[in-house]
N, C-alpha and C positions, 0 to 999 in steps of 0.2 A: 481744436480737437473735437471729434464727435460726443454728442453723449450718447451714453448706450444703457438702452432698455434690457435688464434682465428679466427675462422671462422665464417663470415659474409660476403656473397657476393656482400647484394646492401648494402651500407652504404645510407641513406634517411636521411630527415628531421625531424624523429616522438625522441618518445620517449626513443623506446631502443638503438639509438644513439647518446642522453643524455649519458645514460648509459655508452655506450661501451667507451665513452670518459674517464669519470669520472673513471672507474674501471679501466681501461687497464695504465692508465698512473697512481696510484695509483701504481699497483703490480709492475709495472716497477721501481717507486722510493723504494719500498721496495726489489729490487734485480731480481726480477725473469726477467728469459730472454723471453719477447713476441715477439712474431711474429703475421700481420695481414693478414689473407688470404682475399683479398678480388677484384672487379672490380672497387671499386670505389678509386683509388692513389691518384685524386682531393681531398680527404678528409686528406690526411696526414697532414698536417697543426693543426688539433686539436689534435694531439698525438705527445708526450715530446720526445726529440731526444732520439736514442737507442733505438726506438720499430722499425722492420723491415716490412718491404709489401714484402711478396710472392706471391702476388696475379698479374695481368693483371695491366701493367701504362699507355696502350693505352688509348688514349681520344676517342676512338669508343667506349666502353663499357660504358663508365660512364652513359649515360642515356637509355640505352638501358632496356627493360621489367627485372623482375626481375627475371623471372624462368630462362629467358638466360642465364642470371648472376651466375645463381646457377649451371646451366650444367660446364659453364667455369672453375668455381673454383671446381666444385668436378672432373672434369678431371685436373687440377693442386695439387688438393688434392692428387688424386690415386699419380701422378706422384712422388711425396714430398714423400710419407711414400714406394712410392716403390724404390727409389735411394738412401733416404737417412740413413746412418748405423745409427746414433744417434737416441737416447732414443725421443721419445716425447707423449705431451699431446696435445689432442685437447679437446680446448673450441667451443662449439658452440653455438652463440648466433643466429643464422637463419638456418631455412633446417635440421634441426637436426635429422630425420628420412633418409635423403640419407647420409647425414656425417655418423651418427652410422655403416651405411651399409658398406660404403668405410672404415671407421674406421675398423672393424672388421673381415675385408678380410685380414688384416695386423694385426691383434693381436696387435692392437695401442689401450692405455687409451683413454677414449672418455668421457666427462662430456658435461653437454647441461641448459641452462637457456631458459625457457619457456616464453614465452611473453604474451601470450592474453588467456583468460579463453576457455578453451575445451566448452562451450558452443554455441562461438562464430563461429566455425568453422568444428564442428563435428556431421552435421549434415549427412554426407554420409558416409553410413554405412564399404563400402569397406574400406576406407579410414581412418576413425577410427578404425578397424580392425587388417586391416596393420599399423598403429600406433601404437596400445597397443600392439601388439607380438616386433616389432623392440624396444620402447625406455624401454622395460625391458632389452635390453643386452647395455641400457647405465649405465657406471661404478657409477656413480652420477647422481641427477638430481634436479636443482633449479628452484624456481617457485618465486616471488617477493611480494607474500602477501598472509593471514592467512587462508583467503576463498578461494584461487584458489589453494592452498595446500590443501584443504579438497575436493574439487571440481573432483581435479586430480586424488589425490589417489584412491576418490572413482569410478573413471569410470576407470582409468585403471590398479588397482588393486597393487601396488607400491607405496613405501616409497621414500617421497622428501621432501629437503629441503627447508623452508621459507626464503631468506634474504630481506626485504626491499631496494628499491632503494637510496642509498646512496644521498643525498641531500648537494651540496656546496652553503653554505652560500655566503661565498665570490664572486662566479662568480655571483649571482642575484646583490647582492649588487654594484660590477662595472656597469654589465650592466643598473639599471634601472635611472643611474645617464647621458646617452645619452640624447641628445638636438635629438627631432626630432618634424616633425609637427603631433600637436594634435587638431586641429585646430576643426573636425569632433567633437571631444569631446566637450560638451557645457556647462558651468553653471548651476547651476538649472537643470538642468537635471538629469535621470538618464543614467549612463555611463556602458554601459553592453562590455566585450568580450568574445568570445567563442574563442579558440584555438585548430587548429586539421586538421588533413589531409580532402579533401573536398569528404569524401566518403559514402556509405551506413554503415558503419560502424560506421561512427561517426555522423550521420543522422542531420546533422545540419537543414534541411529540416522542424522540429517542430517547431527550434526557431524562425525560418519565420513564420509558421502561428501563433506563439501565438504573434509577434509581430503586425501581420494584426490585431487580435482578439482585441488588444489594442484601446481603445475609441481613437480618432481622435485626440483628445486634450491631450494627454499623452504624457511627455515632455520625450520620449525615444532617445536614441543613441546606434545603437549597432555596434563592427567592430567583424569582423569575420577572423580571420588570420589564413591561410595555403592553399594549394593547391591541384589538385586532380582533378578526373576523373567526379564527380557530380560541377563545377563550373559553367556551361551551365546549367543544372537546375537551380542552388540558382539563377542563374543572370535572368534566365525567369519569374520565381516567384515575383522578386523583382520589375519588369518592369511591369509585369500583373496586381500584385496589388498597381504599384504607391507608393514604400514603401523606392524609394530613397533617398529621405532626411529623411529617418529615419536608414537605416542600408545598410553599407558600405562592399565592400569585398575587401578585402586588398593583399589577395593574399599570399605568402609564407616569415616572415622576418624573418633574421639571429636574430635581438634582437626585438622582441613582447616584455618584461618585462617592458617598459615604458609604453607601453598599458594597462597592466594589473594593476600597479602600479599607473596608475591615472582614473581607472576604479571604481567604484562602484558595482557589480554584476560582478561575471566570469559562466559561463554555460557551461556545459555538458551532453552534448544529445547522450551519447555512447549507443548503441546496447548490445558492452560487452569491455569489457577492459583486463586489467594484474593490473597493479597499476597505473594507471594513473597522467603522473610526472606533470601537469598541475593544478591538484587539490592539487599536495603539493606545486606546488609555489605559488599559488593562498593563499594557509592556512598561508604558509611563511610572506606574505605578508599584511596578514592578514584582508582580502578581502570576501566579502560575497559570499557563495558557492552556488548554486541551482547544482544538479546533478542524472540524472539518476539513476535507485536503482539496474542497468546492472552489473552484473559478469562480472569481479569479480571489488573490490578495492574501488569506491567510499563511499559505506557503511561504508568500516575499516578507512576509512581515515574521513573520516566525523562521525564516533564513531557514529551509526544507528543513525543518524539524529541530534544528538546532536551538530556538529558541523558545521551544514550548515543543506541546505534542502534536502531529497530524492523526485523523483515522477517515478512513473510507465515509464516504454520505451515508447516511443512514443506519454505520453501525456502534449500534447501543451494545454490544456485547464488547466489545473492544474500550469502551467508551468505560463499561463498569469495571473491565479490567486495570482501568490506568486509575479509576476514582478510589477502589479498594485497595492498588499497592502505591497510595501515594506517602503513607508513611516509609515505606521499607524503599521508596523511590527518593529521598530526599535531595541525599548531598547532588544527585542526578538533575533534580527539579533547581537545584540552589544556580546550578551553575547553567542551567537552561534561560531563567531567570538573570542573570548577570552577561550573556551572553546577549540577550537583545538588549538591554540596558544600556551596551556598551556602542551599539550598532543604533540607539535611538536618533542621533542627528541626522537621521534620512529624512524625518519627517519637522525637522527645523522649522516653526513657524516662519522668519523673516526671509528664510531665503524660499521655499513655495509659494511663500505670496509674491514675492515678487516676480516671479515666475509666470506667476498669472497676471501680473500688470504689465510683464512684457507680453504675453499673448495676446492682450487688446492691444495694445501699443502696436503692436507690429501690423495691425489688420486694420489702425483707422487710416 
């Protein structure tokens, strides 16, 4: 059997490095030999002994921009498929448009998992152009949910595959049992978190104003967890309008799940997503959802509305409306809540992963 180099240059905070944890140490118990291409070695610690780093262990790259990240490892790529005699597969979970290239100068399999809806990022034409000719001469191609596999194929003309992100039960369950202070959280209140890189992407920017939009006398708390390049806005906003004993920015933590687990409301003010792993812990948990109706994933996952709430990108007026009548909303919420609850086996750890052991499987 080949082994296969997953390529991933920055290893981050978000989502798809949920992922790449859960899946990669997954195929590795089930035999297959991985390899991690990548700059960030600081991350080895979340991958099961027997997976290798081929990538950069210098402590200068770890936080370094990420396109840099990306030059480094596809000149250690070129190097890898041009030295070495052995058979191999590359998985690419990031950059998968320069990987295919460098893949393909070497007659090397090349498969690629897609992260965020072609909506969100294709809006320059060259660019999308030169993507749709390069990720047709990829061998495979996975996408993580039912709309951004229709989304895809229709703008660039190609058949791929759907797998859902693989959900461990178990790991929410250790972590939300952590002692930390909740102190910010109040009784009688309502206990809202939003989770998410602090970016235009994730526009957390609404949930400020629909908290300001909140009558004065509205027993709110909200904490807002992760980090990112709009943190100097949220925090000017917050100061502007005197809205700090009302909502907290917490900054970027290893375990949020005790936040979210003694929360009330979780919120999602994404621009556009992939599947968004935040809206299924949230469901896990069995937590009231509000979530943008952004491509792709909160729709599928919130079953069009049925299991939480949708509202239009960007509005915060809709948003204060659903935050203010959630008490007189309830039995409404209770069964919105038990409605995804019921529907959560979509996202079945054992059977998505394997899922993605048959998708190398089937490509070496």
């Amino acid at each position: 059997m080949k082994k296969t180099i997953i390529f991933i240059p920055s290893i981050e905070d978000g989502g798809v490095e949920k992922n790449l944890f859960v899946v990669s140490n997954f195929l590795k118990k089930k035999g297959l030999s991985i390899e991690i291409l990548t700059c960030n070695h600081n991350m080895s610690k979340k991958f099961i002994r027997g997976i290798n780093f081929i990538g950069t262990k210098n402590k200068f790259w770890f936080n370094k921009n990420r396109y840099i990240k990306y030059f480094i490892c596809l000149f250690i790529l070129f190097v890898n498929l041009l030295t070495r005699k052995e058979k191999l597969i590359i998985f690419a979970f990031q950059a998968n448009i320069y990987a295919i290239f460098i893949a393909k100068i070497f007659n090397t399999k090349i498969i690629t998992r897609s992260n965020s809806a072609p909506a969100g990022w294709s809006k320059n034409t060259i660019k999308t152009s030169i993507y749709k000719f390069l990720i047709k001469s990829a061998d495979d191609v996975m996408v993580n949910s039912l709309d951004f596999k229709k989304s895809f194929e229709k703008k660039f003309k190609i058949k791929v595959k759907c797998i859902y992100n693989p959900f461990d039960k178990s790991f929410i369950k250790d972590k939300i049992k952590s002692k930390i202070n909740l102190l910010f959280f109040k009784k009688n209140y309502l206990n809202i978190v939003s989770v998410g890189r602090l970016t235009d992407q994730k526009d957390q920017l609404i949930l400020l104003k629909s908290i300001r939009l909140l009558k004065k006398n509205f027993k709110v708390r909200l904490v807002i967890i992760g980090k990112g390049e709009n943190k100097k806005l949220l925090q000017n906003f917050i100061l502007k309008y005197k809205l700090q004993e009302k909502i907290k920015l917490l900054g970027y933590l290893e375990n949020p799940y005790p936040y979210i687990y003694n929360s009330d409301v979780v919120i999602l003010t994404s621009k556009f997503e992939g599947l968004p792993n935040i809206l299924l812990e949230a469901q896990y948990l069995k937590k009231y959802i509000i979530s943008t109706d952004c491509p792709t994933g909160p729709s599928e996952i919130l079953l069009k509305g049925k299991a939480g709430d949708l509202i239009r990108i960007g509005d915060f007026k809709k948003l204060t409306q659903l935050i203010a009548n959630y008490n007189k909303r309830k039995k409404i919420i209770i069964n919105k809540i038990n409605t995804g609850s019921k529907k959560f086996y979509r996202f079945d750890y054992d059977i998505n992963c394997m899922k993605y052991l048959n998708f190398i499987k089937h490509n070496q």
